[in-house]
C-alpha positions as CSV (number, residue, x, y, z in Angstrom):
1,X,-20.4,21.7,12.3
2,X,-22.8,18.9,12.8
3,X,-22.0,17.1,15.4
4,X,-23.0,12.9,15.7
5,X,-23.2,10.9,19.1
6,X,-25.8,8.2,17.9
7,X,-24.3,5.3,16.3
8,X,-27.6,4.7,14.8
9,X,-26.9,8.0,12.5
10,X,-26.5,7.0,8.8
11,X,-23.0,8.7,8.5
12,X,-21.5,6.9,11.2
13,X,-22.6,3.6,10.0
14,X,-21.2,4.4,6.6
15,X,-17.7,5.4,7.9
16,X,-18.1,1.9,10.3
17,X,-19.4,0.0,6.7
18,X,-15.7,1.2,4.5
19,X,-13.7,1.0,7.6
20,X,-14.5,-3.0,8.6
21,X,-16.0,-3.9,5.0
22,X,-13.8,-5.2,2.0
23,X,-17.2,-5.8,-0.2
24,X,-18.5,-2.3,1.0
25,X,-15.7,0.0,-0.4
26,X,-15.5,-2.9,-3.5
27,X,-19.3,-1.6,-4.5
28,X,-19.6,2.0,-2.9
29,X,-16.0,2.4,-5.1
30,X,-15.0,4.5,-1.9
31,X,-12.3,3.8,1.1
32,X,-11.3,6.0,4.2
33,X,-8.1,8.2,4.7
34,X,-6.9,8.5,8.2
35,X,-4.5,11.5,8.9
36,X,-3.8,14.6,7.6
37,X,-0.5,13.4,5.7
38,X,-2.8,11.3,3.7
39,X,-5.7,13.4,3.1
40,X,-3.1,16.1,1.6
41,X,-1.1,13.8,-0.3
42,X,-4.6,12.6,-2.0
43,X,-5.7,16.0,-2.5
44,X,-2.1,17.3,-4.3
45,X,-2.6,14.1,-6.7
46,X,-5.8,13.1,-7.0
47,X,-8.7,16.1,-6.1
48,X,-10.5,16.8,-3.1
49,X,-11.7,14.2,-0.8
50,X,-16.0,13.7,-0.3
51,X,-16.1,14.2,3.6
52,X,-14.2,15.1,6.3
53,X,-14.9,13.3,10.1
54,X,-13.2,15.0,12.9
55,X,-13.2,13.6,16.9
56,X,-13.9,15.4,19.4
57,X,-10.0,15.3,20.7
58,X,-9.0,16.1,17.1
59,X,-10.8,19.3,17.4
60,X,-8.4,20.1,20.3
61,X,-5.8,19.9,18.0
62,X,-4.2,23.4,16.0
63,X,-3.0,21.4,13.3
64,X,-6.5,19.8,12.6
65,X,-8.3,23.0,13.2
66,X,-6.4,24.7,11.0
67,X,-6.3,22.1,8.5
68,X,-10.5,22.0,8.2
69,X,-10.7,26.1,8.7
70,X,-13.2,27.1,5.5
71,X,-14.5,23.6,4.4
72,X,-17.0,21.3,6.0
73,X,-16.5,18.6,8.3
74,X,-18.5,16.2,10.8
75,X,-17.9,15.7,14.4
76,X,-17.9,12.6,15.8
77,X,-17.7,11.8,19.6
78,X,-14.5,10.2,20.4
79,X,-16.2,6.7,21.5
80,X,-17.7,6.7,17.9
81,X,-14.6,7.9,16.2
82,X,-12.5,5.2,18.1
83,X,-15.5,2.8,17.2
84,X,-14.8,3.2,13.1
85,X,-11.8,1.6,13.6
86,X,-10.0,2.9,10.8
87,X,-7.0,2.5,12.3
88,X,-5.5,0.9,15.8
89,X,-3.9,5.1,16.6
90,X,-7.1,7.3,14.8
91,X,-5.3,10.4,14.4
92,X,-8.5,12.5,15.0
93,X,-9.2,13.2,11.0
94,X,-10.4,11.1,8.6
95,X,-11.8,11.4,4.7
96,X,-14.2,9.5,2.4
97,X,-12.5,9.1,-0.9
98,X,-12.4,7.6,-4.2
99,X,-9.4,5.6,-5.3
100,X,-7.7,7.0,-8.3
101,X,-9.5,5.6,-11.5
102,X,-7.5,2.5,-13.3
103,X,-8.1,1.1,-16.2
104,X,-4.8,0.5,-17.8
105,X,-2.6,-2.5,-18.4
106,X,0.2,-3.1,-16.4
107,X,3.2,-1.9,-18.6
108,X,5.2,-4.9,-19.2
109,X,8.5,-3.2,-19.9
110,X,8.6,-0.8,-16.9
111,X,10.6,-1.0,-13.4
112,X,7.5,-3.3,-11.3
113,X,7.1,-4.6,-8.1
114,X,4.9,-8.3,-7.6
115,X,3.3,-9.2,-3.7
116,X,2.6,-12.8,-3.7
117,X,0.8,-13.8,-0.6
118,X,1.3,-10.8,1.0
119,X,-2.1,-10.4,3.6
120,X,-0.5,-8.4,6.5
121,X,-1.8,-4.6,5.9
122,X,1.4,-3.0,7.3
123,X,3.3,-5.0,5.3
124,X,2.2,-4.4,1.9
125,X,1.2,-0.7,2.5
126,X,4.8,-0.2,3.8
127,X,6.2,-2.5,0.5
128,X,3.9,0.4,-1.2
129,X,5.9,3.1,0.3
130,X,9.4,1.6,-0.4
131,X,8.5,0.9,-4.5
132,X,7.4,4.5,-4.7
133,X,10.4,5.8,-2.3
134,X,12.9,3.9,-4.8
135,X,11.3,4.9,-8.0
136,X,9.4,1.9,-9.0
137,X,5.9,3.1,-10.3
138,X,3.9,0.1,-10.7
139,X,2.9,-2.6,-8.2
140,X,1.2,-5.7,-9.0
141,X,-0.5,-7.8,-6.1
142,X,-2.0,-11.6,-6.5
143,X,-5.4,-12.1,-5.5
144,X,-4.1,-13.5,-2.3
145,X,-2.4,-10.2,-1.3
146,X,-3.9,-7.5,1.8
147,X,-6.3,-5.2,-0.2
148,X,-4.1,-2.4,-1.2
149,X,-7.4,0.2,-1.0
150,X,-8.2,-0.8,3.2
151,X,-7.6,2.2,5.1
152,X,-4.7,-0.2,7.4
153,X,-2.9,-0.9,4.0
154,X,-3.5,3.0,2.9
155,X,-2.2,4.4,6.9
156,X,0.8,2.5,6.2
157,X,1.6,3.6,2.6
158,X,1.3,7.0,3.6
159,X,0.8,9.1,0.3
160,X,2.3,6.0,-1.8
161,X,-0.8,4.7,-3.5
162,X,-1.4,8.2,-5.2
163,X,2.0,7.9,-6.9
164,X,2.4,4.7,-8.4
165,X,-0.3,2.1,-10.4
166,X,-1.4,-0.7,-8.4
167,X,-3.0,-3.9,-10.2
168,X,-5.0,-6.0,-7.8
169,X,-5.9,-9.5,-8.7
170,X,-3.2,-10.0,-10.8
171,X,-1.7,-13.0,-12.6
172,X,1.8,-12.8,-12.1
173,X,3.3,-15.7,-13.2
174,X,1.8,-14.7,-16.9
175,X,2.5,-11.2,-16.4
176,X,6.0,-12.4,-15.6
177,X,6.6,-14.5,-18.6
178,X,5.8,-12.0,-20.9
179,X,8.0,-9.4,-19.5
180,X,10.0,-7.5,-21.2
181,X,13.1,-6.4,-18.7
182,X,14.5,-9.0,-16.2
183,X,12.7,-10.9,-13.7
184,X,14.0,-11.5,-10.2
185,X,12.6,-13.5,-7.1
186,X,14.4,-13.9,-3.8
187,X,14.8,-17.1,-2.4
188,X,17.2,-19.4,-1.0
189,X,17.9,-22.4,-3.6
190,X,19.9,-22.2,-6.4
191,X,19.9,-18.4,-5.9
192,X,23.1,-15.9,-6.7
193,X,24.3,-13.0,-4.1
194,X,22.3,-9.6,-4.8
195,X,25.3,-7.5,-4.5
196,X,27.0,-10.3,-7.0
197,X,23.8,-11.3,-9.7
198,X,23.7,-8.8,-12.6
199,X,20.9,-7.5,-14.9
200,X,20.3,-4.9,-17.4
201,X,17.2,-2.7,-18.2
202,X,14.1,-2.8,-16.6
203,X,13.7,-5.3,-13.2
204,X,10.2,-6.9,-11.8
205,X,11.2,-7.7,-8.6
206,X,8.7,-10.2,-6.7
207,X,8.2,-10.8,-3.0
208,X,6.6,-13.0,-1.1
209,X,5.1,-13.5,2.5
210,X,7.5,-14.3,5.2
211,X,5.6,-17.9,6.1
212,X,4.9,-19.5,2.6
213,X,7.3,-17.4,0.1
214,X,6.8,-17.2,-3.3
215,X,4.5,-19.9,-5.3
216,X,6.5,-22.4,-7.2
217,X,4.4,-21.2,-10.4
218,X,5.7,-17.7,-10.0
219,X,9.5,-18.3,-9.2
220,X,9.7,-20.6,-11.5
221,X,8.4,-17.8,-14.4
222,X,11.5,-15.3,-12.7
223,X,14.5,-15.7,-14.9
224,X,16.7,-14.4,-11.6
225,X,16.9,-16.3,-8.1
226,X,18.2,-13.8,-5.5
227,X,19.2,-14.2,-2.0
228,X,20.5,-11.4,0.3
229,X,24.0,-12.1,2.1
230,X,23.5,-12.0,5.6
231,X,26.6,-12.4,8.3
232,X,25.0,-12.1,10.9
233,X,23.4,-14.7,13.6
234,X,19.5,-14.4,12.3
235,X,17.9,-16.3,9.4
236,X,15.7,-14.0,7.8
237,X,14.8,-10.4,7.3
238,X,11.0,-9.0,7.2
239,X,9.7,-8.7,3.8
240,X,9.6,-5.0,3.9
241,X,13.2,-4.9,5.1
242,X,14.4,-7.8,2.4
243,X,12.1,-5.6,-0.4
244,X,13.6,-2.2,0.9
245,X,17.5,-3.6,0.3
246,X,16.6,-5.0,-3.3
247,X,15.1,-2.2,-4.4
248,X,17.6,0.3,-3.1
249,X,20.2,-1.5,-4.7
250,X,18.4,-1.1,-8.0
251,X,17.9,2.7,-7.4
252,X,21.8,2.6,-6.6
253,X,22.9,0.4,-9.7
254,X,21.2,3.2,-11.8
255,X,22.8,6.5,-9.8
256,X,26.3,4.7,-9.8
């Protein structure tokens, strides 16, 4: 196992270059798994990974040594693995890999999920995680959004990405007048109870960040204004909480 304590080696700088760099992993077409959960769940859906990078404290680890026993992998000191900064928590592995290949439309009659504004990594890898948890297999984010492909956003999606089709850059206020199934927004004005509103077939459900909301443009192209009934003594729920109880009360509308 080769074993890299130099920053100035070329590997190193290339893990540093996809961990910190947007534009890098944009042109190189490659991004950086951290953690054995997401390195297998790429693996089972998608093919084997490019390169493994292990730290030094990973390679105290049974789970990691037994998880890299029969393929090749670098070792990294832990200063330089730390350095990366794939993540805030490295869990002591991480992989070079290519995103699964897109290409496709968005379908505009399927179950969808739209980020507007979303830039918080945790927050739209973990809106990732939900869609795919609750059955929802496509995910459109505005230009605006976190880039769903940064290792942060990928850490917190934990496997999701590699099960559902993501659309970056996306319009969707035109994708959302063209759709085919019913289009819902949460907001305050004008809007019905979710556990009172009623729809039928397919649901794009849109979500926006917690300071700005939803354009004006894009609301105004949902045919469905949704707010979530809350009791108690706070004003607001995260996003990922407020996204996790609409979507779950899709998945149950369906089961029921």
């Amino acid at each position: 196992m080769k074993h890299i304590q130099s920053r100035d080696n070329p590997f190193f700088k290339e893990l540093k270059r996809l961990a910190q760099s947007g534009r890098e992993r944009r042109k190189t077409g490659r991004t950086l798994l951290d953690g054995i959960h997401l390195i297998t769940a790429y693996e089972t859906a998608v093919g084997s990974v490019e390169n493994l990078a292990v730290s030094e404290s990973g390679l105290e680890r049974a789970e990691i040594c037994d998880f890299i026993a029969g393929r090749e992998a670098v070792l990294l000191s832990d200063a330089l693995f730390r350095e990366v900064g794939v993540v805030d928590h490295p869990s002591g592995i991480m992989a070079v890999a290519e995103p699964p290949a897109g290409g496709k439309a968005p379908d505009g009659a399927a179950d969808t999920v739209l980020l507007d504004g979303l830039q918080d990594p945790g927050n739209v890898g973990t809106l990732l995680r939900t869609a795919a948890a609750a059955g929802f297999r496509q995910v459109l984010l505005a230009p605006d959004c976190a880039a769903p492909w940064s290792p942060k956003v990928l850490r917190a999606g934990q496997g999701a990405h590699f099960v559902i089709d993501i659309f970056e850059d996306a319009d969707l206020a035109s994708f959302l007048k063209s759709y085919a199934g019913t289009a819902a927004v949460t907001c305050l004005e004008g809007a019905q109870s979710l556990f009172e509103a009623r729809w039928e077939g397919p649901v794009a459900w849109v979500f926006g960040s917690e300071g700005l909301g939803v354009r004006p443009e894009v609301a105004a192209a949902a045919k469905l204004r949704i707010r979530i009934p809350m009791p108690g003594q706070v004003e607001s729920l995260n996003v990922g909480a407020a996204a996790a109880v609409c979507l779950f009360e899709t998945l149950r509308r369906r089961l029921a």
